[in-house]
C-alpha positions as CSV (number, residue, x, y, z in Angstrom):
1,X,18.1,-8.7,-15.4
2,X,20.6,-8.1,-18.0
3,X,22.1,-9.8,-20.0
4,X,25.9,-9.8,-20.6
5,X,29.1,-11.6,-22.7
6,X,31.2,-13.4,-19.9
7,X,34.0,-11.0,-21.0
8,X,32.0,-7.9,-19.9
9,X,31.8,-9.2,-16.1
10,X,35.5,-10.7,-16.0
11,X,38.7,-11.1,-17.1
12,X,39.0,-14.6,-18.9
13,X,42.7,-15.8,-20.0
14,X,44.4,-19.1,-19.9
15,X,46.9,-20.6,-17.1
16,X,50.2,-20.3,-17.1
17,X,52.6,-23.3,-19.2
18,X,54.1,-23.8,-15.7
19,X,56.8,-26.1,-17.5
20,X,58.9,-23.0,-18.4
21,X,59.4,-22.0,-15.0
22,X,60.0,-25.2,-13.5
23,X,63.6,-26.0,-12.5
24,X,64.7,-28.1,-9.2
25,X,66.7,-25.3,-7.4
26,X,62.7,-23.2,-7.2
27,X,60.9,-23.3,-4.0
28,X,57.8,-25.2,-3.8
29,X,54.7,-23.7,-4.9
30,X,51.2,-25.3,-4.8
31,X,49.9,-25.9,-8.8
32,X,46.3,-26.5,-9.8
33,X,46.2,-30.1,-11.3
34,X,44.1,-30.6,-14.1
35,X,42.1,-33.3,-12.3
36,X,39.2,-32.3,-9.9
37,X,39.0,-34.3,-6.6
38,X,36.4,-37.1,-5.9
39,X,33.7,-34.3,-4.9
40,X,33.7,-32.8,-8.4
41,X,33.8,-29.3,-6.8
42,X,37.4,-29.0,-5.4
43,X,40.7,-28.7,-7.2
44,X,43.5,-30.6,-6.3
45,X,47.1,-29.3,-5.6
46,X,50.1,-30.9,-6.1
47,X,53.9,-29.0,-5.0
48,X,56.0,-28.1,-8.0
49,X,59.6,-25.9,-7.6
50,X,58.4,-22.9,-10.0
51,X,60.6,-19.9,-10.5
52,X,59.7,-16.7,-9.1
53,X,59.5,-15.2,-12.2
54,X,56.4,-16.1,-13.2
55,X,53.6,-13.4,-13.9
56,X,51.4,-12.5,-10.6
57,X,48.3,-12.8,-12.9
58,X,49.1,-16.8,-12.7
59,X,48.5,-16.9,-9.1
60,X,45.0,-17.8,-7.7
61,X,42.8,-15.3,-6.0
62,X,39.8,-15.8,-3.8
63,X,37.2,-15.4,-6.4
64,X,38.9,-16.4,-9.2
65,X,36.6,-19.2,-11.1
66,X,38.8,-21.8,-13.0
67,X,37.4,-24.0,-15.9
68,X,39.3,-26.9,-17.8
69,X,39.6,-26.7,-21.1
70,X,39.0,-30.2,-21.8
71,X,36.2,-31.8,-21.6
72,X,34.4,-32.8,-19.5
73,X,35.4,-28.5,-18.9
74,X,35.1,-28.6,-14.9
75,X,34.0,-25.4,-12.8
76,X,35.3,-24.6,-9.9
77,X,35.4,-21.1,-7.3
78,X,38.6,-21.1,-6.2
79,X,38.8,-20.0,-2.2
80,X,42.4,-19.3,-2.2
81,X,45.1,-17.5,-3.0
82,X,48.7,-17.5,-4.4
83,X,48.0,-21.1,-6.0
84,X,49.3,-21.4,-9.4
85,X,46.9,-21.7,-12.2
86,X,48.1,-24.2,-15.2
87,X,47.2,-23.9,-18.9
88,X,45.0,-26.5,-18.8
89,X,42.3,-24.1,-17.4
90,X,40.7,-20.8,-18.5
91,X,40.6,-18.5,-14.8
92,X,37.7,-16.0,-15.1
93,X,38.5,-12.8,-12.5
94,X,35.3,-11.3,-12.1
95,X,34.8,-7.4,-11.7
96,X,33.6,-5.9,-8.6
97,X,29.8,-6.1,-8.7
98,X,29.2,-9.8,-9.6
99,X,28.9,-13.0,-7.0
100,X,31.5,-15.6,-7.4
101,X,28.9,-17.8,-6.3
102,X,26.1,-17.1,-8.5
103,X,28.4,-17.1,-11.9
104,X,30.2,-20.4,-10.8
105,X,26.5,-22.0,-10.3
106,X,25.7,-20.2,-13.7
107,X,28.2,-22.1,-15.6
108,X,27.8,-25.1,-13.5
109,X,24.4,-25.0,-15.4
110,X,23.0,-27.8,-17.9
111,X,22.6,-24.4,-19.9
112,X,26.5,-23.4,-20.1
113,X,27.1,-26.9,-20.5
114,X,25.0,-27.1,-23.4
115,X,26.4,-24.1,-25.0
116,X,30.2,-25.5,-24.2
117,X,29.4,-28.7,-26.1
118,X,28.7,-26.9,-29.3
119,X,31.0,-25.2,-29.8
120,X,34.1,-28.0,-28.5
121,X,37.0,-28.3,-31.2
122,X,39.2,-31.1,-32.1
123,X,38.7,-34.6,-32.4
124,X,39.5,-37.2,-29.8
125,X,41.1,-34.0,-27.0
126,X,37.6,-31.8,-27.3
127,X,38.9,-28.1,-26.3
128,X,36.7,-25.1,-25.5
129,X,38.6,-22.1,-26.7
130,X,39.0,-18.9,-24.4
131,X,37.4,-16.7,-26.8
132,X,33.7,-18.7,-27.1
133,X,33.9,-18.3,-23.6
134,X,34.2,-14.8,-23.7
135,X,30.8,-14.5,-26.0
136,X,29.1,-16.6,-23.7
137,X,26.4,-14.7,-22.5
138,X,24.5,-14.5,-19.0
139,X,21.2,-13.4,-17.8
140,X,22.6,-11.4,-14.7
141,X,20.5,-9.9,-12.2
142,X,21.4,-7.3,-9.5
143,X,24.1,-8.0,-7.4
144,X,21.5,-8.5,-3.8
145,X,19.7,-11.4,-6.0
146,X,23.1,-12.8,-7.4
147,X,24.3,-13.0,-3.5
148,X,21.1,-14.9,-2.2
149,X,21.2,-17.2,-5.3
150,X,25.0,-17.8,-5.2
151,X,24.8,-18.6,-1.4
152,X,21.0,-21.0,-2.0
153,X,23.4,-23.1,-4.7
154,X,26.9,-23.0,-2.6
155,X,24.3,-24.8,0.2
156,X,22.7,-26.9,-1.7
157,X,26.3,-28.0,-3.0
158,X,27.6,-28.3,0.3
159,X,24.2,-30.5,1.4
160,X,24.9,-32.9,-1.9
161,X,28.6,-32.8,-1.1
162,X,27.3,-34.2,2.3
163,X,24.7,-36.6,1.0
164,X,27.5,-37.9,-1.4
165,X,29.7,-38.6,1.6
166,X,27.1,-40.3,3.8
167,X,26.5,-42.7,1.2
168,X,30.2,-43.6,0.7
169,X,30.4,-44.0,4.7
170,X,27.6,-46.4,4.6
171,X,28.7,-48.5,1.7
172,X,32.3,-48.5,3.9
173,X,30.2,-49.6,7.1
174,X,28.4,-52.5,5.4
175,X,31.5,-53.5,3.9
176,X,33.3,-53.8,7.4
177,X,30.2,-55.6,8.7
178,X,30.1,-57.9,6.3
179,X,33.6,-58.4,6.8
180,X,33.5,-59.0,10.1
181,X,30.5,-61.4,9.8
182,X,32.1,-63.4,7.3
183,X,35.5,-63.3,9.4
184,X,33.7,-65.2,12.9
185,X,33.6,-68.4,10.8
C-alpha cells in the first residue's frame, strides 16, 4: 500500500458558475443540483438552457467523483456523462490505475470525514477548499485489491440502499392499512 495526496491520483477543480452561460435561447442541458436525492448516494439533475460555450472539462464523465463544498460535503461517483458539473462541487477525475469505487468509498469514510471537518472555513456556510483536498492523503493499494474493495462497498451500498427502501415501503403499507381500518367505521 502507498500512500498518496488526492492530487497525485486525480485531477481535482471546481464546477463550472453555470450562471454565465445561462441564457433562454440555449438548449437544455442536464445540471448537477447541489442537493443529493433522498438515497444520499445519487445526484439530482435539474434542465437548465446553457450555452455551448462552456469548457468540456465542465461536463460529467463516468468516473468522475463529485463532492459539495458545503457541508455536510456529499460524495458521490457519477455514472454518467455530458451532465454539467456546478461550482458548488469540487469533481475529482481520477488517472487511469485507480477504482472509482474504492476512492468514492474512501472518502465516503468516517476518516475523510474527519479530516474535512478540520480543516472547514467560514462561519455559518462551512466550505472545504479545493486545495486541502488536494493534500488529502490516501492509503492506496494496488489496483486488483482497490477493484474487489470498491465493488464489496458499491454492494453493500446497493444492499443499504435496499434495506432503506424496504423500510420506507413498510411504514407506507402500515400507513394504508391503518387507513383503511380506520376508514370501515
Amino acid at each position: 500500500m502507498t500512500t498518496k495526496n488526492l492530487d497525485q491520483i486525480a485531477e481535482i477543480f471546481t464546477g463550472a458558475r453555470t450562471s454565465r452561460y445561462i441564457k433562454e435561447n440555449n438548449p437544455l442541458k442536464p445540471v448537477i443540483k447541489n442537493k443529493f436525492s433522498k438515497d444520499k448516494i445519487h445526484l439530482e439533475f435539474s434542465n437548465e438552457p446553457i450555452s455551448n460555450k462552456l469548457d468540456e472539462k465542465f461536463y460529467s464523465r463516468k468516473g468522475d467523483i463529485v463532492i459539495s463544498l458545503s457541508a455536510p460535503n456529499n460524495v458521490s461517483l457519477i455514472d454518467k456523462d455530458d451532465y454539467i458539473i456546478p461550482m458548488q462541487f469540487a469533481v475529482i477525475r481520477l488517472h487511469d490505475g485507480y477504482d472509482p469505487n474504492f476512492i468514492t468509498a474512501a472518502l465516503k469514510s468516517s476518516y475523510f470525514s474527519n479530516e474535512i471537518s478540520r480543516r472547514l472555513e467560514g462561519t455559518s456556510l462551512k466550505i472545504i477548499k479545493i486545495e486541502y483536498l488536494k493534500e488529502m492523503e490516501l492509503n492506496i493499494p494496488d489496483y486488483e485489491k482497490q477493484k474487489s474493495i470498491g465493488e464489496y462497498f458499491n454492494l453493500m451500498n446497493q444492499r443499504n440502499m435496499l434495506l432503506e427502501r424496504k423500510i420506507e415501503l413498510n411504514k407506507e403499507f402500515e400507513n394504508k392499512v391503518m387507513a383503511d381500518i380506520l376508514k370501515s367505521r
